[in-house]
C-alpha positions in Angstrom: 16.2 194.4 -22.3 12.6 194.5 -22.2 10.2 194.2 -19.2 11.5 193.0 -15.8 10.2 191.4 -13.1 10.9 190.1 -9.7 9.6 187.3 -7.2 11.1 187.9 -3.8 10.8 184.7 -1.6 10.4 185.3 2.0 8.6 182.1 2.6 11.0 180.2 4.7 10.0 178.8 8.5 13.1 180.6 10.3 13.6 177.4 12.2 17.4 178.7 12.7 16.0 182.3 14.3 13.9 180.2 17.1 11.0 180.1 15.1 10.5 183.9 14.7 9.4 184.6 11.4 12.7 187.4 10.2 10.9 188.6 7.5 9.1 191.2 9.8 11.9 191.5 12.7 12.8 195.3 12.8 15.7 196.3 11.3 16.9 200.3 12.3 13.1 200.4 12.8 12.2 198.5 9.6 10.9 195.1 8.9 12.9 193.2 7.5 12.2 192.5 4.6 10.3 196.1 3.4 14.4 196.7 3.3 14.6 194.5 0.6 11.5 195.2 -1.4 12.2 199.1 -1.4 15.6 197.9 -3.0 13.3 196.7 -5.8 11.0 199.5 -5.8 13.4 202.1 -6.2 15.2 199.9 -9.2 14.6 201.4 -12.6 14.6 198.3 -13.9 12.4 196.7 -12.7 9.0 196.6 -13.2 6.9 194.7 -11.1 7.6 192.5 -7.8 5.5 189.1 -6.5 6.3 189.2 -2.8 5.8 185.5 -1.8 5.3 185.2 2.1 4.4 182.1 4.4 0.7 181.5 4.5 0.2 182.8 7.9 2.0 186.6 7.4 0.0 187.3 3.7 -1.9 189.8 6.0 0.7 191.5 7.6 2.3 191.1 4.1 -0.5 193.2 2.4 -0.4 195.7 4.9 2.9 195.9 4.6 2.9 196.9 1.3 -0.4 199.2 1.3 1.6 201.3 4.3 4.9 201.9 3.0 2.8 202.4 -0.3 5.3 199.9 -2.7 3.1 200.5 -5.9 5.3 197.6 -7.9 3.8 195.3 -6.0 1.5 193.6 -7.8 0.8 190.4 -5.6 1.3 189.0 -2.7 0.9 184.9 -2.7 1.7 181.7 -0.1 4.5 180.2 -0.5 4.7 176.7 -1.4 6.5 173.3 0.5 9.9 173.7 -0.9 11.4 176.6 -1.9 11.3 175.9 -5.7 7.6 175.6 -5.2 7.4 179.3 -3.6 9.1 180.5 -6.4 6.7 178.8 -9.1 3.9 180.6 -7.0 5.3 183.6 -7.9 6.0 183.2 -11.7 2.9 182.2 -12.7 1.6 185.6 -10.8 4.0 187.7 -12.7 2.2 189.3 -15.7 4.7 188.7 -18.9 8.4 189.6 -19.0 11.4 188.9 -20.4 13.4 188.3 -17.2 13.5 188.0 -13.9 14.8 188.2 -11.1 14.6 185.9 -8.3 15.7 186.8 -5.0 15.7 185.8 -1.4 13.8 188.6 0.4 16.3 187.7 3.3 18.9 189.5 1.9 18.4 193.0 2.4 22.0 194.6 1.5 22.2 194.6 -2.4 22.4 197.9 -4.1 21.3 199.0 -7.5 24.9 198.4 -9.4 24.4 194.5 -8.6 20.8 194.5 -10.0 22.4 195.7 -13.3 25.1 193.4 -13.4 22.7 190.3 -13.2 20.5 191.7 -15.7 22.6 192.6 -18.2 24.7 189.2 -17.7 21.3 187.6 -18.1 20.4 189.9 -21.0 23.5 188.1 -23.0 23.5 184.3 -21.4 20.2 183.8 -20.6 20.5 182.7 -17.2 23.4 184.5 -14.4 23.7 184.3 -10.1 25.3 186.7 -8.3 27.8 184.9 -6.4 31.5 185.4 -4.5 34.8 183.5 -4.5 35.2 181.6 -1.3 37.9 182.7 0.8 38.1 179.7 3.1 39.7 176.3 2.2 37.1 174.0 1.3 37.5 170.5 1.9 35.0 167.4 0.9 34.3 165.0 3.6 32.8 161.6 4.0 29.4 161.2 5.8 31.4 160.6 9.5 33.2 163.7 8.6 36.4 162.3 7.6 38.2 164.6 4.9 38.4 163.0 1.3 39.5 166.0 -0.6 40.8 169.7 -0.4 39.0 171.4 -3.4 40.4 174.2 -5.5 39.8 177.3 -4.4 40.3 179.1 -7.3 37.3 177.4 -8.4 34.8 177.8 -6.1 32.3 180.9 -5.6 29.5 180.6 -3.3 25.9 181.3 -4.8 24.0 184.2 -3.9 20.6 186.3 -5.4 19.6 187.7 -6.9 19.4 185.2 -9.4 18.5 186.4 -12.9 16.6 184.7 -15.9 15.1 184.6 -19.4 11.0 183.9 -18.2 10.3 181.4 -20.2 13.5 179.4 -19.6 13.2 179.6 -15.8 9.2 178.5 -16.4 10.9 175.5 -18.9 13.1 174.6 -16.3 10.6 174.5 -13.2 8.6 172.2 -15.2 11.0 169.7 -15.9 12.5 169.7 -12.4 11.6 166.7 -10.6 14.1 166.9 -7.6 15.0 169.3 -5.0 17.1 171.9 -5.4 18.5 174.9 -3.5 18.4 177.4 -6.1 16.7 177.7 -9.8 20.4 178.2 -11.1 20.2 174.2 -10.2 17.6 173.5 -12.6 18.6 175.1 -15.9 22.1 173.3 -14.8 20.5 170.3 -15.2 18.9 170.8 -18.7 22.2 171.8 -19.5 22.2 175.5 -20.4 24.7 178.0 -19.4 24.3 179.9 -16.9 26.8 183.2 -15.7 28.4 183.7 -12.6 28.8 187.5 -12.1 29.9 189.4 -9.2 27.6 190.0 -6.1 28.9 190.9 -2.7 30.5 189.9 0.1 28.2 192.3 1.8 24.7 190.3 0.6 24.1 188.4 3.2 21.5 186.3 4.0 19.5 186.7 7.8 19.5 183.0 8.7 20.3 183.5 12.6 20.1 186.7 15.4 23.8 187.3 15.0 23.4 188.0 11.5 20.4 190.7 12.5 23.4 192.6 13.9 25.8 192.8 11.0 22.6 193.3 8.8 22.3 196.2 10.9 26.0 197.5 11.1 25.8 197.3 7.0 22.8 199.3 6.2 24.2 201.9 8.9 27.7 202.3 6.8 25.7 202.2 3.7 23.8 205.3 4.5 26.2 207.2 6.6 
């Protein structure tokens, strides 16, 4: 598989928490997002981590790291405007690899049999995203939110990270991008390589708002009880 590493984008302005920056809001007594990295840390796999941070937390960032002593931490960088520009930040500080993984450091619950999965699904099709089948019906609708269509279910998974790729594809792919995009899955899409859905959780959330701070919570407590 060769070497691995990670960029873990925490970079985001938390307008939907009130303008509190989650990445450092204290979960069971533990930022955030040093949740998340020690997933990383404690990975076999994996190699080194670029933790990418808005400008204004890199020194709460550093110290961060330096106290809870996460030695695969290489670097610690700014993120960028959009979200594909924080993770370009990061892979060009990434020393060379043959993947990596990108992940939002705002979801905290993955466990190590998930890491694998993307890796090896990576390992085979260059390019895989964790992801889930929807359970809801998921209907189209017109800008004054009139419904045009009920999708097919069957069909639809929703995206999550990690998000897993060959290096040098995903560097390819940043530098062709010229439009936004929600996800670097969305970009080697567009140059028209494959790329693997495999299994993540239904459990990976993402911290986007203070209710999910509580069922954040509730999940790390049943995963170490």
């Amino acid at each position: 598989m060769g070497k691995v590493g990670a960029v873990i984008v925490a970079a985001g302005r938390s307008t939907r928490m009130g303008g509190v920056d989650k990445t450092f809001v204290p979960i069971l007594g533990v930022p955030l997002v040093a949740h998340t990295l020690r997933r990383f840390e404690s990975s076999p796999q994996v190699d080194e981590i670029v933790l990418v941070l808005a400008e204004e937390s890199l020194d709460r960032g550093r110290q961060l790291v330096k106290e809870r002593n996460f030695r695969k931490v290489t670097h610690i960088c700014a993120g960028g405007q959009r979200r594909q520009d924080s993770v370009r930040n990061g892979l060009d500080l990434l020393t060379a690899c043959d993947l990596v993984l990108v992940h939002d450091g705002a979801r905290l619950c993955l466990d190590e049999a998930m890491l694998q999965r993307g890796l090896d699904a990576a390992a085979e099709f260059g390019s895989a995203v964790a992801g889930v089948p929807v359970k809801d019906t998921i209907k189209s609708v017109s800008s004054d939110q009139m419904v045009n269509e009920t999708l097919d279910r069957s069909l639809l998974w929703a995206a999550q990270s990690p998000q897993v790729f060959r290096y040098e594809l995903l560097m390819e792919a940043h530098r062709a991008c010229t439009v936004d995009v929600t996800d670097d899955a969305a970009m080697v899409e567009a140059l028209g390589y494959p790329v693997k859905m495999f299994h993540g959780s239904y459990e990976n959330i993402k911290v986007t708002t203070a209710e999910d701070l509580i069922i954040a919570e509730a999940l790390l407590r049943s995963s170490s009880s």
